[in-house]
Structures are given as C-alpha cells and as structure tokens.
C-alpha positions as protocol buffer text, in pm:
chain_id: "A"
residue {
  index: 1
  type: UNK
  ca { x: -4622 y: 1577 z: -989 }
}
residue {
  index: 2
  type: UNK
  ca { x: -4376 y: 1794 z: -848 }
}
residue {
  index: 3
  type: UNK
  ca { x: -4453 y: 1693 z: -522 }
}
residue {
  index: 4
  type: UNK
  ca { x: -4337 y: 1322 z: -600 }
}
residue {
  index: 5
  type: UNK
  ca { x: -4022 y: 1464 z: -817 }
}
residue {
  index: 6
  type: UNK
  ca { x: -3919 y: 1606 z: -511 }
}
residue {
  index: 7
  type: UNK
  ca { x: -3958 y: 1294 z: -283 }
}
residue {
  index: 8
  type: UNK
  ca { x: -3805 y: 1067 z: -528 }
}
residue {
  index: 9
  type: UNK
  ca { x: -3521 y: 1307 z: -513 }
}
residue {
  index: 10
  type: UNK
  ca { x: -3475 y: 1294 z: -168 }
}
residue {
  index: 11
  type: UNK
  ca { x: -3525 y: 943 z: -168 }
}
residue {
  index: 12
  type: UNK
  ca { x: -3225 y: 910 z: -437 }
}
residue {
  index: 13
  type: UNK
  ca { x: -3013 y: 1095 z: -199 }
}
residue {
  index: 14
  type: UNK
  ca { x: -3057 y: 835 z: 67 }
}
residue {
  index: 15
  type: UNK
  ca { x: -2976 y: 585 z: -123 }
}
residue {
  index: 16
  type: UNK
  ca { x: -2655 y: 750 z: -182 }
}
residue {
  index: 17
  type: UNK
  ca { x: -2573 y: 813 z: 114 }
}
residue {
  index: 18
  type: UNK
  ca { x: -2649 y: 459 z: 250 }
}
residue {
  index: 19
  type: UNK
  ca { x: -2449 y: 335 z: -54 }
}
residue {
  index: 20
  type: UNK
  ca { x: -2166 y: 569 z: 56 }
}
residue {
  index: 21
  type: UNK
  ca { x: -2212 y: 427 z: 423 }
}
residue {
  index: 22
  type: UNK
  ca { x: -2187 y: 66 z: 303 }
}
residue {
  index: 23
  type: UNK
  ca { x: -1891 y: 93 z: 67 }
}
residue {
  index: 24
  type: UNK
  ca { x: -1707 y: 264 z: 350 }
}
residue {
  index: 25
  type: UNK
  ca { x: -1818 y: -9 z: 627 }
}
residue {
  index: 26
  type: UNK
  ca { x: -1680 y: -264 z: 331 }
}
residue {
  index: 27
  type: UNK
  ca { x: -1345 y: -97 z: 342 }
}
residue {
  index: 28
  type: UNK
  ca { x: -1316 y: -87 z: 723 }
}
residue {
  index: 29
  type: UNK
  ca { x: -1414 y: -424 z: 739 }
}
residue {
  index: 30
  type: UNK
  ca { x: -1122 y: -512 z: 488 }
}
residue {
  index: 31
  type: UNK
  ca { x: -863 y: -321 z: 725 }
}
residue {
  index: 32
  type: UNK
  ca { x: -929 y: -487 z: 1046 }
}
residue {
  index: 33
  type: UNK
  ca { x: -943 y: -787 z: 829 }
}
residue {
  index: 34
  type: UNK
  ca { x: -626 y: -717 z: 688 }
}
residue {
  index: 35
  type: UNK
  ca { x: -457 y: -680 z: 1027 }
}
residue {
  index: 36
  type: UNK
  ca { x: -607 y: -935 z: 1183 }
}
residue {
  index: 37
  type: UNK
  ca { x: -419 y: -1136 z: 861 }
}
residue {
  index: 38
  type: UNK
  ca { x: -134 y: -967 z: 952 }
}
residue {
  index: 39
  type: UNK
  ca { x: -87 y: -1068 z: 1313 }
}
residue {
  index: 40
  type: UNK
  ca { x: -138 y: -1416 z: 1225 }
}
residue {
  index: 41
  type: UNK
  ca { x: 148 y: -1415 z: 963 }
}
C-alpha cells in the first residue's frame, strides 16, 4: 500500500510538471503569435 502511495505520488508530480510544461508552451505560442500579429498590422 505504501508502495503504490508512493508511485501515485510521483506520478502526480509528472503530471504537474507536464501541466506546467504545457501552460508555458501555450504562452509562448501566444507571443510569437502575438508578434507575428504585430508585423502584419
């Protein structure tokens, strides 16, 4: 039991982190996107 506590631990923290990854991919994606709007303007 606290053998699988400590995998699904470990498991929430890489969903975190890949959460953390994607909001942070989101918000680069939104700058270049922004610029890109930018240049067109």
């Amino acid at each position: 039991m606290n053998e699988l506590f400590k995998n699904r631990r470990s498991f929430d923290d890489l969903v975190i982190k890949f959460i953390y990854l994607f909001s942070n991919l989101i918000d680069l994606l939104c700058l270049i996107d922004l610029k890109r709007f930018n240049q067109i303007q």
